[in-house]
C-alpha positions in Angstrom: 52.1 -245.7 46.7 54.3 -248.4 46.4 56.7 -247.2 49.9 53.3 -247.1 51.5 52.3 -250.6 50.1 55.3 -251.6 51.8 55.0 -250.4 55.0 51.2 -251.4 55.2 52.3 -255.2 53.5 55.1 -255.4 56.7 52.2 -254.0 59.6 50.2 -256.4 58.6 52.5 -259.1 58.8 54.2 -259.2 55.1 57.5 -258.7 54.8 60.1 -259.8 52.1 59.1 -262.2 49.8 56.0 -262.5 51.5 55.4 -258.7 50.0 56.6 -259.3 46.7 54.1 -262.8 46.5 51.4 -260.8 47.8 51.8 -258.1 45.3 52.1 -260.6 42.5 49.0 -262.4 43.3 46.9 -259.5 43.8 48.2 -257.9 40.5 46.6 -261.5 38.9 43.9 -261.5 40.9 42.9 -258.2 39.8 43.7 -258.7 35.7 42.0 -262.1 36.0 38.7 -260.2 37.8 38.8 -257.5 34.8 39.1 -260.2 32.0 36.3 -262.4 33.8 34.3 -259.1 33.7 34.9 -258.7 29.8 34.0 -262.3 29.3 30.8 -261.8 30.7 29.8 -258.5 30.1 31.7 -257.6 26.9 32.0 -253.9 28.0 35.2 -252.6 28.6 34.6 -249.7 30.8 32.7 -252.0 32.9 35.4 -254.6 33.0 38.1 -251.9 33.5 35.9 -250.4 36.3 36.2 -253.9 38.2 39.4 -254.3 38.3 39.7 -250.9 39.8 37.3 -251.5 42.8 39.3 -254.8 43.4 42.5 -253.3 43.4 40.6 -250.6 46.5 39.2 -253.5 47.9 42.2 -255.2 48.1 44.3 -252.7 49.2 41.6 -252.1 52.3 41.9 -255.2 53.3 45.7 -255.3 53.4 45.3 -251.9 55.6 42.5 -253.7 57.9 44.7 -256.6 58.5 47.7 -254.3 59.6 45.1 -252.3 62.0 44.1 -255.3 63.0 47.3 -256.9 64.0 48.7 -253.4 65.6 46.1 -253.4 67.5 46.5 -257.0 68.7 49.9 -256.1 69.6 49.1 -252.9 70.9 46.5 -254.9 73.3 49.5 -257.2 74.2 52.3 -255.1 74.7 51.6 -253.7 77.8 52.4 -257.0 79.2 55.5 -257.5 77.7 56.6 -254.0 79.6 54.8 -254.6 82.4 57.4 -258.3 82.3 60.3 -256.7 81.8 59.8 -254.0 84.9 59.2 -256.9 86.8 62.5 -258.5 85.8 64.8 -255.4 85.6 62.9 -254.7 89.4 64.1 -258.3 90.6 67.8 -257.6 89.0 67.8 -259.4 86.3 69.6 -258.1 83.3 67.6 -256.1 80.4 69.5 -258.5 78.2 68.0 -261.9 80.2 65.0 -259.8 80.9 64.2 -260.4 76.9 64.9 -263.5 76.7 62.6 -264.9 79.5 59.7 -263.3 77.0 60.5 -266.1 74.6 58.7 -268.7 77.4 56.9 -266.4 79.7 55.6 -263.3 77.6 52.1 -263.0 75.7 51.3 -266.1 73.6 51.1 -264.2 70.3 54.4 -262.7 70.8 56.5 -265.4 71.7 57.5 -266.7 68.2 58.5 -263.3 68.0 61.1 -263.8 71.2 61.9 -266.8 70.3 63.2 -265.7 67.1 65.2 -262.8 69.0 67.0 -265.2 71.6 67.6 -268.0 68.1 69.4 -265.0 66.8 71.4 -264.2 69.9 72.2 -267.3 71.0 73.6 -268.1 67.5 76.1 -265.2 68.3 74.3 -262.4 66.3 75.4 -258.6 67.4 72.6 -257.6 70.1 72.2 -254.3 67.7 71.3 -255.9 64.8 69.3 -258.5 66.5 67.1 -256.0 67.5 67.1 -254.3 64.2 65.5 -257.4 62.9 63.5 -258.3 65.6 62.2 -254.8 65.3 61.2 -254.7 61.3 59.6 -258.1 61.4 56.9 -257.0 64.4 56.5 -253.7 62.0 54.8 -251.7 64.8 55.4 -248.4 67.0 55.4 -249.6 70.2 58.2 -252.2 69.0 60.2 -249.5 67.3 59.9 -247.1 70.9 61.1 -250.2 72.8 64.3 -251.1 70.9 65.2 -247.3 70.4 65.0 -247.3 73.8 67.0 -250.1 74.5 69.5 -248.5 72.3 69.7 -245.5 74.0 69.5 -246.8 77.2 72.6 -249.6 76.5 74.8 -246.5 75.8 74.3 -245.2 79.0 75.0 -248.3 81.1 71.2 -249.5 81.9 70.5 -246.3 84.2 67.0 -245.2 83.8 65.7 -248.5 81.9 63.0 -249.5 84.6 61.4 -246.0 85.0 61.7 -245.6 80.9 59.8 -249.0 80.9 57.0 -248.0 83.5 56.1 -244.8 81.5 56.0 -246.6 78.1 53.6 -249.0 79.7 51.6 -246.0 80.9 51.6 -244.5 77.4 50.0 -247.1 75.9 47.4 -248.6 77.9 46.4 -244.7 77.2 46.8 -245.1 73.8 44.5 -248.1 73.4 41.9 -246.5 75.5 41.5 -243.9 73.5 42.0 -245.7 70.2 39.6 -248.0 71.7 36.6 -245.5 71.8 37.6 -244.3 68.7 37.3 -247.5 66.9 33.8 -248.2 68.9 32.6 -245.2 67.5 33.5 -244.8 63.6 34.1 -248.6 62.5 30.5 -249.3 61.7 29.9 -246.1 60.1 32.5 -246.2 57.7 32.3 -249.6 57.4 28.8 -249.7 56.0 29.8 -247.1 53.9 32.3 -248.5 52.2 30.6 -251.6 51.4 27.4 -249.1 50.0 29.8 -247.7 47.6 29.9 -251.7 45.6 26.3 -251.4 45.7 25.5 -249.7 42.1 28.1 -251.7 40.7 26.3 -254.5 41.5 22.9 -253.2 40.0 25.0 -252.6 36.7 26.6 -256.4 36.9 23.2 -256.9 36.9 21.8 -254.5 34.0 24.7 -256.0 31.5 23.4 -259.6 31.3 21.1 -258.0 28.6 21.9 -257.5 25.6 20.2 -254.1 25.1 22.0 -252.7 27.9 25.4 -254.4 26.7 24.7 -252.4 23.9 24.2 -249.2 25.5 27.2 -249.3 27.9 29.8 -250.4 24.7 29.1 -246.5 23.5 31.2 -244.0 24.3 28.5 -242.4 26.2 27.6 -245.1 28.1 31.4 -245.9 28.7 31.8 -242.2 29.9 28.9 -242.7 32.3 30.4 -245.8 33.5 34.1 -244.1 34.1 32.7 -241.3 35.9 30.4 -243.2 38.2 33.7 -245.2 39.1 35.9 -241.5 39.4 32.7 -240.5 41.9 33.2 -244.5 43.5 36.7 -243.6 43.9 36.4 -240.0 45.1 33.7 -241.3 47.8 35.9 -244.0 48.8 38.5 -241.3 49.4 36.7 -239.5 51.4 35.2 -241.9 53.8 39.1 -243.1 54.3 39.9 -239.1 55.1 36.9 -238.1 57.1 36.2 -241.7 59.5 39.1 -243.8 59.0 42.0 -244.0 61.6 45.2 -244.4 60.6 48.2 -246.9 61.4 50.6 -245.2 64.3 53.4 -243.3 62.6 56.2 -245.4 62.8 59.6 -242.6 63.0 62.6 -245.0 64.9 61.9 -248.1 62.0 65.6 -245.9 59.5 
């Protein structure tokens, strides 16, 4: 759980202390939401069973902003490949080939450069420039790119333009079809996701009277309350399984 809160923190643009803050605050943010609950209600189970459905709430959020961000660098990558086979075409260096993407490459990427050619031009090793460059983007397509690079370097530069032209083709494929993909499932699971909060809000709703405090502070009612959240959970599961895609497997980012 917690190597694939850190993977999902860093796709979504959360990395170092950035991770650690947003764990922190969302481990208060969930307590404070359980304790509000307890305030109000005075039910345990219920409160308990809110702080749960934050914490999934939460944690599909984080996992939304990191699709969201792959896929807005997905969308804009091809144009940083499609740069730097104009460049290396032209005979510029790969080397000065990256750096002109600090000025000339896609808008949301060039902090990104920038960053890259403030690290080299400070006199960083071009290795571990990359290295960083490649876990602060946090994204597939990055990680193919400076493995290639890598590879590539050893072998004198032969073979970098043609590498670059069929990464470019991979992923405008790759968006394509992630692209109807998306088009299709998104609202579907998305409604459902949101129908699971539903009954949850009908028994926020129940608890304001006092008779049916009552009821749900027995251990029956508390046991109908925890297994409504276990079937919650278990239907939240399954929508994620059966209509959610997933993040592209990272396997160059050791």
């Amino acid at each position: 759980m917690l190597s694939w809160f850190r993977a999902t923190s860093a796709a979504a643009g959360f990395s170092g202390s950035s991770a650690r803050w947003l764990l922190g605050s969302s481990s208060l943010l969930v307590f404070a939401a359980g304790w509000l609950a307890l305030e109000v209600t005075h039910v345990p189970a219920f409160a308990a069973s809110v702080s749960v459905i934050l914490l999934a709430f939460l944690l599909e959020y984080l996992n939304s902003r990191a699709k969201s961000r792959a896929k807005s660098l997905a969308a804009a990558w091809p144009e940083v490949l499609d740069s730097l086979v104009s460049a290396t075409a032209s005979g510029t260096s790969m080397f000065e080939a990256l750096l002109e993407l600090a000025s000339t490459g896609p808008r949301l990427l060039r902090p990104h450069f920038r960053k890259l050619e403030a690290d080299l031009e400070s006199g960083a090793d071009f290795a571990a420039a990359m290295v960083r460059f490649r876990d602060v983007m946090a994204n597939a397509n990055v990680d193919r790119l400076v493995e290639l690079i890598r590879i590539i370097s050893t072998a004198g530069g032969q073979g970098f333009h043609q590498a670059i032209r069929q990464q470019a083709h991979h992923v405008r494929n790759d968006l394509a079809l992630s692209g109807e993909l998306e088009s299709k499932q998104g609202w579907v699971t998305g409604t459902a996701k949101f129908a699971i909060l539903a009954p949850w809000i009908v028994v926020l709703m129940l608890c304001v009277r006092p008779e049916n405090k009552a009821a749900y502070s027995t251990t029956q009612g508390s046991g109908i309350l925890l297994l409504g959240l276990a079937v919650s959970m278990f239907a939240y599961r399954l929508i994620q399984i059966l209509g959610a895609s997933t993040l592209p497997v990272r396997v160059f980012n050791k």
